[in-house]
N, C-alpha and C positions, 0 to 999 in steps of 0.2 A: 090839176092840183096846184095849188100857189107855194110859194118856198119854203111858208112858214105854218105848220099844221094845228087846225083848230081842235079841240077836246074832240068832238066827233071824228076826226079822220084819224086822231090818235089811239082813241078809242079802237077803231075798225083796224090799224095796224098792228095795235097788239093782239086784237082777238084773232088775226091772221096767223101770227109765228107759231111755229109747230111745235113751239116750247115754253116752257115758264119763262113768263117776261114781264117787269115792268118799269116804270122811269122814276127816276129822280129828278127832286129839284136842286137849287144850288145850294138850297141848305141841307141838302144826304136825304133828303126827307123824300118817301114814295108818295108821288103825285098821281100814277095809274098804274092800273095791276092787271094783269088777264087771269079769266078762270084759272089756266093750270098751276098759275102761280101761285093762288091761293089752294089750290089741293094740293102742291108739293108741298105748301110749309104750312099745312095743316090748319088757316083762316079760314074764318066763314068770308061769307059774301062783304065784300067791303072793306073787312075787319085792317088788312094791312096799311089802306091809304092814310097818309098819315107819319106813320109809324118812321121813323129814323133806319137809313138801311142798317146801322149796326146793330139792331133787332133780329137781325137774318143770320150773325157773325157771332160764334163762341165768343162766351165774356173774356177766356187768354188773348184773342186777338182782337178785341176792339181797341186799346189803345191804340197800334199802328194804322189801324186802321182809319182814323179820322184825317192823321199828316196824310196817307199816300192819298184817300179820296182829295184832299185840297190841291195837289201837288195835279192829279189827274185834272181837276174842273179848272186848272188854267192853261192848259194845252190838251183837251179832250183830242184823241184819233182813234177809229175805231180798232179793236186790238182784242186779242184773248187774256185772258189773268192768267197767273200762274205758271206761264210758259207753256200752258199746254198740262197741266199738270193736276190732277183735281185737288179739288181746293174745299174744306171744311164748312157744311153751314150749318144753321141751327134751323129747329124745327119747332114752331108754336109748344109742342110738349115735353121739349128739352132737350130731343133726341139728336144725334151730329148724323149727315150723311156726308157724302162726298158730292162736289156740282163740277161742272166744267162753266165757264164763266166767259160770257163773252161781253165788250162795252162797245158803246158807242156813241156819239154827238147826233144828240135829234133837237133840229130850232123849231117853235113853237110859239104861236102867238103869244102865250104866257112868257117866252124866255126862254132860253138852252137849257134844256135835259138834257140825260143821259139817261140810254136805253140801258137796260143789263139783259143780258137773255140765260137763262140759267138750266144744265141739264144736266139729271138726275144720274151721277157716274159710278156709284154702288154696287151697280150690279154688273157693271163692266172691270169695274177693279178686281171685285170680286173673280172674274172669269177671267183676268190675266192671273191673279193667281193661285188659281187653279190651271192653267197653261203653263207656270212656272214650275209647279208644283211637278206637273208629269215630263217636263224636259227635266228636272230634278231625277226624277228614277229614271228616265231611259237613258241620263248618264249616267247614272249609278248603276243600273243593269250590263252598261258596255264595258262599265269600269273594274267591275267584278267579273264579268267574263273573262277580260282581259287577264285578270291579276292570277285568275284559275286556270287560266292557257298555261303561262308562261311556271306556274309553281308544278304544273301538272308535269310540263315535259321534264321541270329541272329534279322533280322527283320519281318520276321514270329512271333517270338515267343514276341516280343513285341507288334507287333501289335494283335495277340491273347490277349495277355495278358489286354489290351485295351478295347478290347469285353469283354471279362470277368468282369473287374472295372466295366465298364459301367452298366452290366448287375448286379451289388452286389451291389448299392447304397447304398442299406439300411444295410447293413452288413458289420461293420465297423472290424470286425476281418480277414471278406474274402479281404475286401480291402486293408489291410494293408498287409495279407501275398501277394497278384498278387501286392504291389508295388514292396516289396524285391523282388521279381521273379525280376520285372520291373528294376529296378535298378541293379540286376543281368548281363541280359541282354544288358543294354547298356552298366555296366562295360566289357563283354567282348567284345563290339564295341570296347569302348575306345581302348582295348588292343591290339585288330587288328592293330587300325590306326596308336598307337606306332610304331608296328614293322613293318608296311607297311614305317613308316618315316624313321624308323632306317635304311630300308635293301634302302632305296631312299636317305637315305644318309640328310632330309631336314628335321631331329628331331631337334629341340633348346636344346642346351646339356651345361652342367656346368661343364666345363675341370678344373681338379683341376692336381695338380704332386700330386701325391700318390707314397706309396715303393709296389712295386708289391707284395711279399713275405707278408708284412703285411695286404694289402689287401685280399689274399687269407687265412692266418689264420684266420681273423674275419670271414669268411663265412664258417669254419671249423663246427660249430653246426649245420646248417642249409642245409650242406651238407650231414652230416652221417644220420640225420631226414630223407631227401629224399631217401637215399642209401638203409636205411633199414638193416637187419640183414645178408641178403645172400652175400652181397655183402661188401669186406675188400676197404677200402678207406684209399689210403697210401699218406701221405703228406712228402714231400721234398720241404721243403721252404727256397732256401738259399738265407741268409740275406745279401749277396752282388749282388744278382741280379738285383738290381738295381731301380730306379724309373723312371713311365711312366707316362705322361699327357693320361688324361681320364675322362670322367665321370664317377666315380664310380658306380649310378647305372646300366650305361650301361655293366659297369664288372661284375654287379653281374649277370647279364642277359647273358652274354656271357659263363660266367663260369659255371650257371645253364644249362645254354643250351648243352654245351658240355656233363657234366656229364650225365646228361640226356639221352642226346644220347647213350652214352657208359654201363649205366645202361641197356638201354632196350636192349645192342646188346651182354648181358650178361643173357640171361635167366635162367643159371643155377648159377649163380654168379661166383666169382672168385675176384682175385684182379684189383685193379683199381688205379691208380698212379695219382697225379697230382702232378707236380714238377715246380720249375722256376730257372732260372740258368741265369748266364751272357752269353752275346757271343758276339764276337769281328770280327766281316764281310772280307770277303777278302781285300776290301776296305781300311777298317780301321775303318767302321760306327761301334757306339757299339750298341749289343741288349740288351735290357731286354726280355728273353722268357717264355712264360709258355706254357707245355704238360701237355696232357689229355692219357695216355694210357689207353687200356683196355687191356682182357684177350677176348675178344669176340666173335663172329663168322666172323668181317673182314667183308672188302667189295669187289665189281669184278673192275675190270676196267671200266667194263661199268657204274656201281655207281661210282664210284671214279671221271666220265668226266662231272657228271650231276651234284655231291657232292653238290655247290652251288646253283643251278636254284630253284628258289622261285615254292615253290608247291610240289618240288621234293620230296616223303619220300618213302623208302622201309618200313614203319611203316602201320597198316591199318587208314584207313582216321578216326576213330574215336580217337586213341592213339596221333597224331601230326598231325599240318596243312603242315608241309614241307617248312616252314620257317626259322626253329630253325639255318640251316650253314647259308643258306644265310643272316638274321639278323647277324650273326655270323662276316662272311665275310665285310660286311657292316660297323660294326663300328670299327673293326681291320683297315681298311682300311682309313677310318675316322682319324684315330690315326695315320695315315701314318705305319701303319706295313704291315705282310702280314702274310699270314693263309697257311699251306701247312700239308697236309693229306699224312701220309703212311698206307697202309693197303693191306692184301692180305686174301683169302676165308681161313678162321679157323686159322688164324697166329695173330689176334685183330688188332687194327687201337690205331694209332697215330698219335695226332691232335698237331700241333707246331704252337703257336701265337707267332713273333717278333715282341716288339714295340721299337720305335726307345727310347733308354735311356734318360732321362731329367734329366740334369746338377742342374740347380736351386732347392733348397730347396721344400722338400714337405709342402704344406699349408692346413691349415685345413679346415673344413667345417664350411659353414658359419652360425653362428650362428640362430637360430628359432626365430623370430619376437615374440612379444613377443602379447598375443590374444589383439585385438584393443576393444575398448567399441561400445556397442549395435548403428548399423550404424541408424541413423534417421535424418532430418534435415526438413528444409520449402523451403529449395533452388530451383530454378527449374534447372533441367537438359534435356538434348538431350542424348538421345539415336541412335546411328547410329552404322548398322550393314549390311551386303549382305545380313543377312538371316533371313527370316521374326521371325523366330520362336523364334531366338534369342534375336529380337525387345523386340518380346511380352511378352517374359517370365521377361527380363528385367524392362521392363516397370511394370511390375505388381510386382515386390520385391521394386520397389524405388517408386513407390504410396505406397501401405503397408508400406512403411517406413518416408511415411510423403510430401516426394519431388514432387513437381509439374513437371511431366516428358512429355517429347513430343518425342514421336516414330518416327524414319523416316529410309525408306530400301537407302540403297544407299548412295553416296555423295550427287549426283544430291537432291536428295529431303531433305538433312539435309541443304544445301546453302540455296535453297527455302526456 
């Protein structure tokens, strides 16, 4: 075969590719075509030679499309389009599919073409997701297990606790300690529901600008208390890293969480780093960051893909619910940042939260109301709620307190 191919060897090399392919000349224009090419994009016999490749390209993207082909034909290498990513074409009857797109420099007695080879990606898209679709429900399936584990045991043990009261009427020391239980228990209700709002993204939250740096030293006590003695807790706080919108105690919740994590994946102790730094994006966006390093035993890849998924813990189910990244995840993102994990088996993990920097002045917190005088009055009120329970308890604090109250579930029955 000589270096440079005549119409007939051109010919014979595109009827070879196992896909839609044909060439251009240097002016975009299709010099040859193979059958498949012509039944992907719906031509008769011939019909494409000719034709301008931006005949194959939605009318939105032909403009750019002319610079990049130029910009291509003076440093042609063969290479995929799109990064690998499928890429929009048009279809003789107007229709768009998806193609995977490959180029490349073919010399030619005529002059340097360019091959394109083009494969029908449709149906493959289509089939990721649908693959996304059902990792969609079997984390939603795990997620909801999970949520019905941990509501189920914490309302077990209230409504024991229930039977119990019930059965001590007359023992007013046993009733009082099964209320603390009582109240126990629905505090860690509450605390579920928090982080079930936080990792769902649909907590009522009090964004203040805070300086990053001085947020994390005020939690500097509260930290070493948890850490303990085994474990060296090294702070790098620099004071121009900047300040981020957030709710505070959501940070403290984040920060405890992390540590947390890093603590228990140090059984033997060791050091432990949390740092915050400036960083300045390829972009030009700026960050405020805070890392969490450890010294620990590291995670696998296959942790590392899961790192978020609400439930997920390599911890045993009594130590964590396997919420702590993904609440984690949740209000990092909340914050418009983003969360990005390095770790490898026995090398420890580093946990990197970017939140986007805030310009404006930090504000401080708002002041504590100051306690109101003993609520009582002769007013009458409505009470209106969805939930019966919430009527009734209602109801029976604002009688006790004097007020002529009228219960009603719903809209419907507070209009009535």
């Amino acid at each position: 075969m000589s270096e440079r191919l005549d119409d007939a060897l051109l010919g014979a090399l595109l009827a070879a590719v196992p896909d839609a392919a044909f060439v251009s000349d240097s002016d975009g224009r299709i010099a040859a075509v193979n059958a498949l090419a012509e039944a992907l994009f719906g031509y008769g016999r011939g019909e494409m030679i000719g034709l301008p490749v931006e005949a194959l390209i939605p009318d939105r993207l032909r403009g750019s499309h002319g610079q990049a082909r130029g910009g291509y034909a003076k440093a042609p290498t063969a290479r995929p389009m799109g990064a690998l990513s499928p890429l929009p074409a048009l279809l003789k009857n107007g229709e768009e599919i998806l193609v995977d797109v490959s180029l490349g420099p073919v010399p030619t007695t005529r002059g340097a073409r360019i091959l394109c080879v083009v494969r029908d990606a449709t149906e493959r898209r289509r089939q990721e997701q649908r693959l996304c679709q059902a990792q969609k429900m079997e984390a939603l399936g795990r997620f909801s297990g999970g949520i019905a584990h941990d509501f189920n045991n914490i309302l077990s043990a209230i409504l024991g606790l229930c039977d119990l009261i019930d059965g001590e009427s007359g023992d007013a020391a046993a009733v009082s300690r099964d209320v603390a239980d009582l109240r126990a228990a629905a505090t860690r209700a509450a605390e579920l529901t928090r982080s079930l709002l936080a990792l769902s993204r649909r907590q009522v939250l009090n964004f203040r600008v805070v300086d990053l740096s001085g947020e994390l030293m005020s939690l500097e006590r509260p930290l070493r208390r948890m850490l303990g003695e085994r474990v060296e807790l090294i702070l790098h706080a620099d004071p121009d890293a900047g300040r981020i919108k957030i709710d505070p105690s959501q940070f403290e919740q984040i920060v405890l969480n992390l540590v947390s994590n890093a603590r228990d994946a140090m059984p033997e102790g060791g050091p432990l780093t949390v740092a915050t730094r400036a960083e300045t994006g390829p972009e030009g966006s700026k960050y405020a960051v805070l890392s969490v390093t450890d010294a620990g035993t590291g995670m696998s890849a296959e942790t590392l893909a899961r790192l978020y998924e609400p439930f997920f813990s390599t911890k045993p189910r009594e130590r964590g619910t396997g919420l702590g990244m993904s609440i984690v995840h949740g209000i990092v993102s909340q914050c418009g940042g983003t969360v990005q994990a390095d770790s490898r088996p026995g090398r420890g993990t580093t946990i990197t939260l970017r939140f986007p920097r805030a310009e404006e002045p930090a504000t401080s917190a708002h002041p504590e109301s100051p306690p109101c005088a003993e609520l009582s009055g002769r007013e009458s009120v409505l009470v209106v709620d969805d939930e019966p329970g919430i009527v009734k308890l209602l109801t029976r604090v604002l009688s006790g307190r004097g007020y002529a109250v009228a219960g009603a579930v719903g809209a419907e029955a507070a209009i009535a």
